[in-house]
C-alpha positions in Angstrom: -11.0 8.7 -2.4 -7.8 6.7 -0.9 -9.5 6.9 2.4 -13.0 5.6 1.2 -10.6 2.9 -0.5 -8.4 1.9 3.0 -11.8 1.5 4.6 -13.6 -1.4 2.6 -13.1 -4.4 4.3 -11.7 -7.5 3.5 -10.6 -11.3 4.1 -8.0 -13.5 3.1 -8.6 -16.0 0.1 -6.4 -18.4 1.3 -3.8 -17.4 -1.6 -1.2 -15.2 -1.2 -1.3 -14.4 -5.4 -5.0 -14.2 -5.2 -4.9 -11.3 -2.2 -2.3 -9.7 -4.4 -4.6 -9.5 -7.2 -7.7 -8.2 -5.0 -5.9 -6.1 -3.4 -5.9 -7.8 -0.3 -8.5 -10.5 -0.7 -12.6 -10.6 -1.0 -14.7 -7.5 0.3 -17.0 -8.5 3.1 -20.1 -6.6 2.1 -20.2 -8.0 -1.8 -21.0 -11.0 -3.9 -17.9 -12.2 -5.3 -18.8 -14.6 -8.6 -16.0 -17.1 -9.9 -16.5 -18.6 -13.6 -15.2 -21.0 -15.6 -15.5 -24.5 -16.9 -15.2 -27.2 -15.1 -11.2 -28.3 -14.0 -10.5 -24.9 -13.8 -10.0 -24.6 -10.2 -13.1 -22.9 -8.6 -13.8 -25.3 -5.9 -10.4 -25.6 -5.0 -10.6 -21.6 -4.6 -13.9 -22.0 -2.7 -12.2 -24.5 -0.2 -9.4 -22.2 0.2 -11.3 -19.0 1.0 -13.6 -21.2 3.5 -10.1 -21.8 5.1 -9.3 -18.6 5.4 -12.2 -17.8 7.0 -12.0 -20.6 9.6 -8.7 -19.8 10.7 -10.0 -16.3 11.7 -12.1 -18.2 13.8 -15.3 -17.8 12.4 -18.2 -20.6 10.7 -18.5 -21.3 7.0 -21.6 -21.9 5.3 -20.8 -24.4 2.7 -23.4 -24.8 0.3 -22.4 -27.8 -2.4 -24.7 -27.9 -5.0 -22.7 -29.9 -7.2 -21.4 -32.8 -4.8 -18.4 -31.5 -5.3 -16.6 -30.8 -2.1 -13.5 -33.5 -1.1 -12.6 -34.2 2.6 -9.6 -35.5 1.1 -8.9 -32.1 -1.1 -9.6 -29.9 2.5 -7.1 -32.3 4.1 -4.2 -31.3 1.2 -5.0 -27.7 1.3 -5.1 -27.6 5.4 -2.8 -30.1 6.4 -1.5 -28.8 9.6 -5.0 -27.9 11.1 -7.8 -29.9 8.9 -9.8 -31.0 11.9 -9.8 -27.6 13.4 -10.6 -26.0 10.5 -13.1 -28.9 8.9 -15.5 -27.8 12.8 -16.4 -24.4 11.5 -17.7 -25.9 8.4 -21.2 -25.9 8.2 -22.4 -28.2 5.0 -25.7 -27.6 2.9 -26.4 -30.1 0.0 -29.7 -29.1 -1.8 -30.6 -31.4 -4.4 -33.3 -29.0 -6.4 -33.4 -25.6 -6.8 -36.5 -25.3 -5.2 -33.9 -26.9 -1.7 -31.6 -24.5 -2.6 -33.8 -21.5 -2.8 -35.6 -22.4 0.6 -31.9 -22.9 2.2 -31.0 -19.1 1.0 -34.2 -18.0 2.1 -33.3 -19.8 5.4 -29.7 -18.1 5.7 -30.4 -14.5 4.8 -32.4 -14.7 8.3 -30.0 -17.3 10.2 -26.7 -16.1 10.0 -24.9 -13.8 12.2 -21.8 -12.5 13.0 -20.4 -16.0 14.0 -20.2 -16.6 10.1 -17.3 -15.8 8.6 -17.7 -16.7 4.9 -20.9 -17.6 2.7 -19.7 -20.2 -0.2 -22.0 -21.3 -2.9 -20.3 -24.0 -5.0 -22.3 -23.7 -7.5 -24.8 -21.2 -8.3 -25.9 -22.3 -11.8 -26.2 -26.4 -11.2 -29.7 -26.5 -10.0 -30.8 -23.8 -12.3 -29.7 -25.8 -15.3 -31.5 -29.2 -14.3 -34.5 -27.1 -13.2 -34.4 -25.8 -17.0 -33.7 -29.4 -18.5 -36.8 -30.9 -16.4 -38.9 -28.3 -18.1 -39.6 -25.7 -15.8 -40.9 -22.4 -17.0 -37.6 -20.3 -17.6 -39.4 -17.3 -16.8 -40.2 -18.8 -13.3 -37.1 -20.3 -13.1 -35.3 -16.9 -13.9 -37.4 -15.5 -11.1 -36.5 -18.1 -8.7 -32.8 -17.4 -9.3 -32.9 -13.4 -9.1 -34.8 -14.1 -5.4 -31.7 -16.1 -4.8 -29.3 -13.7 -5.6 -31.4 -11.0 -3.7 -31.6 -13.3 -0.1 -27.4 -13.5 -0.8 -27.2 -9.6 -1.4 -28.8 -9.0 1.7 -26.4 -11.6 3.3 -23.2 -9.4 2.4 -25.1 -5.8 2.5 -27.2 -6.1 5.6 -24.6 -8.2 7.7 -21.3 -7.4 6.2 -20.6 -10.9 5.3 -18.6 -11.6 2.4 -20.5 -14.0 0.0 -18.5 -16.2 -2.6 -20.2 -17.9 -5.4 -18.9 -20.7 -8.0 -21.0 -20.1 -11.5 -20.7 -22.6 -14.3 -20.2 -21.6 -17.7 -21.7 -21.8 -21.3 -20.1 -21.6 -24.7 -20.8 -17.9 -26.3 -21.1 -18.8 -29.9 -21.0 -14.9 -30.8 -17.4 -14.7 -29.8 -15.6 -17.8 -30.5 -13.5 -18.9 -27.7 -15.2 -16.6 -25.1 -17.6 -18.0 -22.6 -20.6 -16.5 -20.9 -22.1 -16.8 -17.2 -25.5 -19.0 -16.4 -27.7 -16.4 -15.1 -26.7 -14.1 -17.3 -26.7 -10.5 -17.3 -28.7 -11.0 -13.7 -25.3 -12.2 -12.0 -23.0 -10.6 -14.0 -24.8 -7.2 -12.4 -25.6 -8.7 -9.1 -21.6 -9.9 -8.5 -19.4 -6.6 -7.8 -16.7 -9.0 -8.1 -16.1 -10.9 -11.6 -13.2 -13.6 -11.6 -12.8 -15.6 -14.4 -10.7 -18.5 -14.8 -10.0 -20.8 -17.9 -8.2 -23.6 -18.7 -4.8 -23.6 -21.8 -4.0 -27.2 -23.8 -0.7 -27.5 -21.8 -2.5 -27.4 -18.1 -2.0 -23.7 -16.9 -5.0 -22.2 -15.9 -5.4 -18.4 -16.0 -7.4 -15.9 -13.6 -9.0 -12.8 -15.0 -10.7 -10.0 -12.7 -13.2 -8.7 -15.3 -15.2 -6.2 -12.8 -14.6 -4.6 -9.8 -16.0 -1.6 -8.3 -12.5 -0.4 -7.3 -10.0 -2.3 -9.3 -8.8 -2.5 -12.5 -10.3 -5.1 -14.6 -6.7 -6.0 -16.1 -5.5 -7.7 -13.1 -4.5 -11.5 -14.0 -2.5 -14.4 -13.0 -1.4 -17.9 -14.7 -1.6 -20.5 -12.1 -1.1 -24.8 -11.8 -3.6 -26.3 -9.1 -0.6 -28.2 -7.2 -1.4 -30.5 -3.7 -1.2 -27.5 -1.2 -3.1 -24.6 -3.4 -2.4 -22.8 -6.8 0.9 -21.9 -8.1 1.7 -18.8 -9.8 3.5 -19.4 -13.1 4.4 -17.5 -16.1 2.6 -17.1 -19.1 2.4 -20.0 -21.6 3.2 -19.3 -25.0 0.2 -18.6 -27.3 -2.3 -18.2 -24.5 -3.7 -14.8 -23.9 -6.6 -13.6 -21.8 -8.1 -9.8 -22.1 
């Protein structure tokens, strides 16, 4: 088993704490899914990772559903080699989730080894406004399983890691818990679960809650700070698991 284990493949997430966690960072032939509510740090995390994966040499595929991406942010987290880095960024910005489904579609055929690192910043956005214009959920749940099948491929078929920011709902079931949009189809589809969350006095925390090799206690607190995240120690009266 350990040498089945030394042999997955994986890239850097841009944070030292983060690789710890993973065991060395994101596996290249998997959909990684992080969650949370908004402010807890996921784009900051996606911008990282694609930094990573630049400085290996390779393309990104940036797809910002949300309009959430900041030159400025890239520019704090990459200060010594921004405009290097910011030329192997490749930028989609779909603006329905109809776009967004025909630029998957698009990628699952386009990319190639030249791609480092497939971001999707966020998965959910599109989906929700398709929902609140009254699309037909049941077409709309179809549209997004295609979706998650094009990006599969992407990380099976090619061996290239896939990374995917999901937005969050309030589970009313379990007070204080939150649950995916997408549901049960992403929380399957991802291999890789992180979810991070937000305490009153401004430390965030990071959760792995499935892997298909590592424990699913593996955490972190963490401060977003100018260059990254910080690691810092628990707060009191905030607990996670």
């Amino acid at each position: 088993m350990g040498g089945i284990s030394e042999s997955i493949k994986r890239i850097p997430t841009g944070s030292k704490i983060l690789d710890a966690v993973l065991a060395g960072g994101y596996e290249k032939d998997i959909l990684t899914i992080i969650y949370g509510p908004a402010g807890t740090g996921k784009t900051t995390l996606c911008i990282l990772g694609g930094c990573a994966a630049a400085r290996s040499g390779k393309k990104v595929i940036y797809l910002d559903s949300e309009n959430n991406f900041s030159v400025e942010r890239m520019q704090q987290l990459a200060p010594g080699d921004f405009t290097q880095l910011f030329d192997q960024f490749i930028f989609l910005r779909p603006t329905t989730f109809a776009e967004q489904q025909e630029m998957f579609e698009k990628l699952r055929s386009a990319v190639n080894q030249k791609v480092g690192l497939v971001v999707v910043d966020t998965i959910g956005m599109l989906y929700r406004l398709a929902l609140s214009n009254g699309e037909n959920a049941y077409k709309a749940n179809q549209a997004l399983g295609q979706q998650i099948l094009f990006l599969s491929e992407i990380a099976r078929k090619k061996n290239i890691p896939v990374l995917i920011a999901n937005q969050v709902y309030a589970d009313f079931e379990n007070k204080g818990r939150v649950k995916m949009v997408g549901g049960e189809l992403l929380r399957y589809s991802g291999k890789c679960l992180i979810e991070v969350s937000l305490s009153a006095q401004g430390v965030r925390s990071l959760w792995l809650r499935k892997h298909r090799s590592l424990s699913s206690d593996r955490h972190f607190y963490f401060k977003i700070v100018p260059t990254g995240i910080l690691g810092v120690k628990e707060p009191s009266g905030f607990r996670w698991g």
